[in-house]
N, C-alpha and C positions, 0 to 999 in steps of 0.2 A: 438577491440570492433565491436558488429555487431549491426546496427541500423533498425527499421523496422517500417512503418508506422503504427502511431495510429488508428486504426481500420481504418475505410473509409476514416479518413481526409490524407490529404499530410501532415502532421507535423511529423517527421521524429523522435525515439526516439530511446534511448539507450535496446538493451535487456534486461539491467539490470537498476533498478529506485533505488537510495539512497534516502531509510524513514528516514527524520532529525527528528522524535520523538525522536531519542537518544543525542539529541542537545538542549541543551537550559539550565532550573536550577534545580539543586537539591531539592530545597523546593519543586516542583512538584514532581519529583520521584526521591528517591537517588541515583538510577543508573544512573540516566542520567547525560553527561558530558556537563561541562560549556563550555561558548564560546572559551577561550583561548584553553582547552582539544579540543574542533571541530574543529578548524582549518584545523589540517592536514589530517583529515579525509575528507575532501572537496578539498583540494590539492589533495590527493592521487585520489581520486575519477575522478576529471578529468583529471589527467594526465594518468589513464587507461581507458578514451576516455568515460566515462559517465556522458551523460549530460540532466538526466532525476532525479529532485530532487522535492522531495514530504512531504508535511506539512501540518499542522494543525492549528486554531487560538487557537485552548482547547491546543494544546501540547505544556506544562508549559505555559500555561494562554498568548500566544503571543510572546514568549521571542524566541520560535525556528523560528519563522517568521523574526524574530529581526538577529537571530545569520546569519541565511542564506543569507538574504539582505547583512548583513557583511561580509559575507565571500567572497561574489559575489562579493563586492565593492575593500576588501582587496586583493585579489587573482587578479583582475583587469582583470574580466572575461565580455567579449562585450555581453550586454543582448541577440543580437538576437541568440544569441551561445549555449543558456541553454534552459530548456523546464520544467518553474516553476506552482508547482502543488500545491494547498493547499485546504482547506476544509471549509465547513461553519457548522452548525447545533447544536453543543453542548452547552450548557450554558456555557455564559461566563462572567457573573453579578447576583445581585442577582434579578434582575428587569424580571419579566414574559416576556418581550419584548427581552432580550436578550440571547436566545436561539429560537431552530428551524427554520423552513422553511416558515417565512411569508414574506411576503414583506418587510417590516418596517427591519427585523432583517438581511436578504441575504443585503440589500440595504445601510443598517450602517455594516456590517459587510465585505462588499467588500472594502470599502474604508480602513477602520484599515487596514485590511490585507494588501494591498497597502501601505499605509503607514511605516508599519511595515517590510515590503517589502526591498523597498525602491525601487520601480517598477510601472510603468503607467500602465501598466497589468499585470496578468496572462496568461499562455498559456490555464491551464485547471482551471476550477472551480469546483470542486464537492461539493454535498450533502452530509456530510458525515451517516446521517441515512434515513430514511422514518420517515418522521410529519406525525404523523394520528391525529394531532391537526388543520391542517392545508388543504385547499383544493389545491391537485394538480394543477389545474390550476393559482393559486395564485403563489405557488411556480415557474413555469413554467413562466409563464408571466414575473415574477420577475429576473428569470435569464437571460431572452429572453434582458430584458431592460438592465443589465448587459454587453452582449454581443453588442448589437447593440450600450452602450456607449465607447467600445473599451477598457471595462476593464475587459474582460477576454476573449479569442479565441476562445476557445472550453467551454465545461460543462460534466460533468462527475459524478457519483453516485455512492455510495459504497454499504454496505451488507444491504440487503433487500431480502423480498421472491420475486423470481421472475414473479407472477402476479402483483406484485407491480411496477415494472419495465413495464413489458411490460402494464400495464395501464397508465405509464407516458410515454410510446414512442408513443402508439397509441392517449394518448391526445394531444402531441406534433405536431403528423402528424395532426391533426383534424383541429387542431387552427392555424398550420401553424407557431407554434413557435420553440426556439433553441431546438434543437435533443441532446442528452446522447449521446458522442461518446466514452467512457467508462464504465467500472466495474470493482473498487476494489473491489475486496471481499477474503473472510476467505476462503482460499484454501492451502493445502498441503498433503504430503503425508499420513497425519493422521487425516486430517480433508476434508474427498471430497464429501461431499453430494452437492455441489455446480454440482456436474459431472450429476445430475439427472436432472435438469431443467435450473439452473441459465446460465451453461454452455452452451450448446447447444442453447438458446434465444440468447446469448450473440452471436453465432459464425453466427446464421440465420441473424442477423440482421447485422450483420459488425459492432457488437461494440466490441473494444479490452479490454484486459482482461489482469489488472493487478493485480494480487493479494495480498493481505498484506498478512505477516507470513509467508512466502512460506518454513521457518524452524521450524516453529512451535513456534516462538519465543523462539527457543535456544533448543526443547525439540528433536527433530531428531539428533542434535549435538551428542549424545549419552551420554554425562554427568548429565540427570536429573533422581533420583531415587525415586519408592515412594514413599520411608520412609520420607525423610527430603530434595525435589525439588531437590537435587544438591548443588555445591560447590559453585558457585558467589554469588554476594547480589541480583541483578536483579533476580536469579532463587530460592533463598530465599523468595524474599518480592514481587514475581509476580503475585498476586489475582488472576489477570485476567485470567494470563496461569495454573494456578491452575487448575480454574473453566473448562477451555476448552480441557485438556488433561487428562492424567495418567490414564488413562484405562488401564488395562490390554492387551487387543489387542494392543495399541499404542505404549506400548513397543514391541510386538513383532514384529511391525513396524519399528523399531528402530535397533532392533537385527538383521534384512533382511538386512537395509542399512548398519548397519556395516560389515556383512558377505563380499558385493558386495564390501564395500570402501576396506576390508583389502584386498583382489584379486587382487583389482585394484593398490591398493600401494597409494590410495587418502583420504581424508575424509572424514568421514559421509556428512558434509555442502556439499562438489563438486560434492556426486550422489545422494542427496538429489534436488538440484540445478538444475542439467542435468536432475532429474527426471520430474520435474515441466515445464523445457525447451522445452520439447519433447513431452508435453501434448497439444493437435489439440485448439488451439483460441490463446492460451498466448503470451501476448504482451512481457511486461516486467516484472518478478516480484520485488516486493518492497522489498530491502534489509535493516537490520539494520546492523549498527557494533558501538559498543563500544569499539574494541580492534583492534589494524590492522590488527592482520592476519587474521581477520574475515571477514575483505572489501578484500583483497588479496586472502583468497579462495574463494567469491563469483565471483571475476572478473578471477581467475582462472578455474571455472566451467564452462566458456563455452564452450573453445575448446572440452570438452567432452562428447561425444556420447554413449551411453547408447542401448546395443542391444538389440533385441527382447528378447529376455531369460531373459537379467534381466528388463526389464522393466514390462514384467508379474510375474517374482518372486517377486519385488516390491510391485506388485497389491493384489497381491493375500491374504495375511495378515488380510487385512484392514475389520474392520465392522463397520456395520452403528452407526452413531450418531444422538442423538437429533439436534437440529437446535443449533448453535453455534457463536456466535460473530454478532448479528442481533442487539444487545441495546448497 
């Protein structure tokens, strides 16, 4: 495994980050595996030296917060050892106060997560959207007092346009409060308009760049087809990846990377993976896996290096998109 610092801080993480949205309960999404199914996925995970794991309070309503805390307890893994990441913003009641980025809601919602945890901190805290309900500086303030009560290191923010970002760095410098030493965002090989603005802010600034989806959530695999998404339930019943891909270009996106994987003798996932690796900012990207060999060839993909030829044959496919994964 190779480790690289998170943008400007010293905190040392994994290239590659395990997204526990695949963890937790079926009433949420029926793809997702329950805690007994997660386990060995968080075994396997750090025994090939990653130790960058990433969550939500919305994913299954707290339960993947719950499973992870467990696994870390079960597996008998020394806290200072891992580098635990989760999210605040999304409704999580039906009460107006609990959701988005006010005070009242980051400030009760640090604590759950912690407790749900089963952790005195976090390493990172993210925003997981932009409140435009809410004033920046409020938000700000609010994580500031967060950090300063030692219940989360860093702070970090996911998909948003990027004047929205660099309005909440530049308010941050202003007021002298905690700095974004992150951005998840919606990036991969079929979805890269992030490459026009979000990208380059992110690399000017020294904040590191992990991206969710970096497979498109399963559709680069090369298994999803117009007509009927593909063969699993996940790529059956997946709204969201619905709404975000199967363009026509996307597949021949697709059809690139398998040319490159069959050459190679590897998988669509390992030069899909090495594609994204080899891309100027990127920290760690966010991996799922519901199946093992799906965590085995993402921890397989790094040894591999991708040349010039094909990382422009790669490029070259791709057309623009509307704005994608911002709500």
């Amino acid at each position: 495994m190779q480790y690289v610092n998170l943008g400007s801080t010293g905190l040392k993480v994994s290239r590659l980050c395990l997204g526990c949205m695949s963890y937790g309960s079926k009433t949420w999404r029926e793809w997702v595996l329950e805690e007994e199914e997660s386990l060995p996925f968080y075994r396997k995970a750090l025994e090939g030296g990653i130790n960058f794991f990433d969550t939500a309070d919305i994913y299954s309503r707290g339960r993947s917060e719950e499973i992870l805390g467990n696994a870390m307890k079960t597996l008998g893994v020394k806290r200072d050892t891992v580098v635990i990441a989760t999210k605040v913003y999304q409704e999580m009641g039906p009460d107006p106060n609990q959701r988005g980025l006010s005070r009242k809601h980051i400030l009760h919602s640090i604590d759950d997560s912690l407790r749900r945890l089963q952790t005195d901190y976090v390493d990172l805290y993210q925003i997981h959207r932009f409140d435009h309900t809410t004033p920046i500086e409020e938000t700000l303030e609010a994580l500031t007092h967060v950090v300063r009560a030692g219940k989360a290191l860093h702070i970090g923010a996911s998909s948003m346009y990027a004047w929205q970002f660099a309005k909440m760095l530049h308010t941050s410098e202003k007021l002298g409060l905690a700095r974004f030493v992150s951005m998840q965002n919606h990036y991969n090989l079929v979805y890269r308009e992030e490459e026009r603005e979000m990208n380059p802010l992110c690399r000017a600034e020294g904040i590191g760049i992990i991206p969710w989806s970096p497979l498109a959530r399963g559709f680069l695999t090369g298994n999803r087809t117009a007509k009927d998404f593909g063969e699993t339930s996940r790529a059956k019943t997946d709204d969201f990846a619905h709404r975000l891909y199967y363009q026509p270009s996307d597949f021949t996106v697709v059809e690139c990377v398998g040319e490159i994987a069959g050459k190679r003798g590897v998988s669509n996932a390992r030069v899909a993976l090495a594609w994204i690796l080899a891309q100027p900012g990127i920290t760690s990207p966010i991996i799922g896996a519901t199946k093992m060999y799906q965590l085995e060839e993402a921890i397989a993909a790094l040894p591999l290096k991708l040349d010039e030829a094909e990382l422009k044959a790669l490029a070259e496919p791709y057309q623009p998109h509307r704005i994608l994964g911002h709500s």
